[in-house]
C-alpha positions in Angstrom: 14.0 23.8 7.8 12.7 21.8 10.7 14.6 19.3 12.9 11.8 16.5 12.2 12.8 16.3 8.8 15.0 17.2 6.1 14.1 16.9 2.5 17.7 17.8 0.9 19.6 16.1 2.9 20.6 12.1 3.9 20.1 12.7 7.6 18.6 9.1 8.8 21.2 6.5 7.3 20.8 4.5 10.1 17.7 2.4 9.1 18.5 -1.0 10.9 15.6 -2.5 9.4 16.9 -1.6 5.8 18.7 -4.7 5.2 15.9 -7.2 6.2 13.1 -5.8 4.6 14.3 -6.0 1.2 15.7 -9.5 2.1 11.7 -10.4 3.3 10.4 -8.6 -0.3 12.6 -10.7 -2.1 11.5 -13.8 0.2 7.5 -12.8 -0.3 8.4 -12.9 -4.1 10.0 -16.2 -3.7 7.4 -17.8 -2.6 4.6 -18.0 -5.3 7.6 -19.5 -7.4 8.0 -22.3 -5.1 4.5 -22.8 -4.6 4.3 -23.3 -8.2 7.1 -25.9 -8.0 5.3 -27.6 -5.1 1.9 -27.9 -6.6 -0.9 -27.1 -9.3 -2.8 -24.6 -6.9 -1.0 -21.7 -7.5 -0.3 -20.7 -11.4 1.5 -17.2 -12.1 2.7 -15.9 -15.4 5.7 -13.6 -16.1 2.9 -10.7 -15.8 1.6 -11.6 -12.4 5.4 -11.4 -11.1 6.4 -8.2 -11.9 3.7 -6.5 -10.1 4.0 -8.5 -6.5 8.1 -6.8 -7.8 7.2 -3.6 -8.8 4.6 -3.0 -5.7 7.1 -4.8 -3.2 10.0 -2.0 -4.8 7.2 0.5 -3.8 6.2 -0.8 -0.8 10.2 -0.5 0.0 11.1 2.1 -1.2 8.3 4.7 0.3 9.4 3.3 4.0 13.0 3.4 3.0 13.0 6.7 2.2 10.2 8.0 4.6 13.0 6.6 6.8 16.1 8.5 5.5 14.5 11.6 5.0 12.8 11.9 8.5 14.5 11.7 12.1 10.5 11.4 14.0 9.4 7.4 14.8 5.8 8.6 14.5 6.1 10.1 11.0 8.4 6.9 10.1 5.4 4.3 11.4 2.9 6.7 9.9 4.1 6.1 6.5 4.8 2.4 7.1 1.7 1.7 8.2 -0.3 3.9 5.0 2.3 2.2 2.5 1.6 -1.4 4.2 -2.0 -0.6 3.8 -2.3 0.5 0.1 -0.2 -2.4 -0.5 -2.3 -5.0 1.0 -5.3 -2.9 -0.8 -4.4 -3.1 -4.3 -2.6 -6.8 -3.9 -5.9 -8.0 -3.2 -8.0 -5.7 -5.6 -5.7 -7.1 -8.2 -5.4 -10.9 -7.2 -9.5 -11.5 -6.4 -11.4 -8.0 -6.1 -12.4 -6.5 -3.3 -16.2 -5.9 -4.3 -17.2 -9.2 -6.7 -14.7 -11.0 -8.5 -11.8 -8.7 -10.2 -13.6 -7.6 -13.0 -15.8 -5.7 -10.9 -16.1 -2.3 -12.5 -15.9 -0.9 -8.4 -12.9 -2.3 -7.8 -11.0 0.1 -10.3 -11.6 2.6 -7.7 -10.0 0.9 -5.7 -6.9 1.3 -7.8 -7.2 4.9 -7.8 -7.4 5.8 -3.9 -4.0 5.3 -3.5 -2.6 7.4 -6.4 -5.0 10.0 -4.4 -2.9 9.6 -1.7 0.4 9.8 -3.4 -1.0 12.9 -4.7 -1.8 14.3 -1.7 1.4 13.5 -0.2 3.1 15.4 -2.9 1.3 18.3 -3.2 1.8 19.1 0.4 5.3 18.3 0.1 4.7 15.1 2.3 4.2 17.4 5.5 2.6 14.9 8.2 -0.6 17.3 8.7 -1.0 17.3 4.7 -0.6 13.7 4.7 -3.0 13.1 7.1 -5.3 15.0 5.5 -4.8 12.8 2.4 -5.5 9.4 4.1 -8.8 11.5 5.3 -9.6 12.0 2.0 -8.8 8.4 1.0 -11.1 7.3 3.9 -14.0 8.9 2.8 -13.5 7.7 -1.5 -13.6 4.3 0.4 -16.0 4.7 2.6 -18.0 5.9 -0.8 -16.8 3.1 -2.5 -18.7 1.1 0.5 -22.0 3.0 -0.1 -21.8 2.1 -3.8 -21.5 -1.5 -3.3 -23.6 -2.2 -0.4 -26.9 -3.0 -2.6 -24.9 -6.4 -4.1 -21.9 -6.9 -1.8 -21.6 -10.1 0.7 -20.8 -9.1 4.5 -17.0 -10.3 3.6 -16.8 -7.9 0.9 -18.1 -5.5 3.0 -16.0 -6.3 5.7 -12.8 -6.3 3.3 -13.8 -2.7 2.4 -14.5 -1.5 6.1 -10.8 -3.0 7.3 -9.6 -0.8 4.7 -11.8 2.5 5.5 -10.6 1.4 9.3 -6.5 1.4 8.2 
């Protein structure tokens, strides 16, 4: 077993950050509720709630325990920065689309690429050099994903879908 990280074992408990980022999930969740209470622009259902929860307890969970199980700051921010970036993919995919409107048969893709990389993360045992290779692999399904919708895409689609080739 390598010093960088430790799969059996609690050896990072020490996550200062723990704490206040489940407080600022619960806060993000918060505030569609009192947008709703402050005006008519923003109108979500029981259904629309429990995903922002249940990809917020993903979201926090993968860096809280990327964080536990790993004693390297670059394997730590890695992870953050993949999780943070399939969040912000499929929040958006789901609330307006990424290519079109929502109902965009391309933007179920979309919904795929990051159970690629959760795949690819566990079949290689969520080794960093496996990992990377996953978020490769992701790239290029977007970047695909890019090709396919360039014929009727606007430049902010585009650009939407180039961000997340770029992440």
């Amino acid at each position: 077993m390598s010093q960088q990280t430790a799969p059996n074992s609690v050896t990072n408990s020490n996550f200062r950050w723990r704490k206040p980022m489940w407080i600022a999930a619960g806060g993000l969740l918060l505030l569609p509720a009192v947008a709703m209470l402050l005006g008519n622009e923003v109108d979500w259902g029981p259904l629309d709630f429990t995903l922002l929860t249940a990809l917020l307890a993903a979201l926090c969970g993968a860096i809280d325990v990327a964080s536990r199980y790993s004693l390297s700051r670059s394997y730590r921010a890695g992870v953050a920065v993949a999780v943070i970036g399939m969040f912000l993919m499929v929040f958006v995919n789901i609330a307006v689309g990424i290519v079109g409107n929502e109902a965009n048969p391309l933007n179920l893709i979309f919904l795929l690429i990051p159970a690629l990389g959760i795949a690819g993360s566990v079949f290689t045992r969520f080794r960093a050099s496996g990992m990377a290779r996953s978020l490769e692999i992701m790239a290029v399904v977007q970047a695909g994903v890019l090709l396919l919708a360039w014929s009727g895409a606007k430049t902010v689609e585009l650009l939407a879908v180039a961000f997340f080739v770029a992440n």
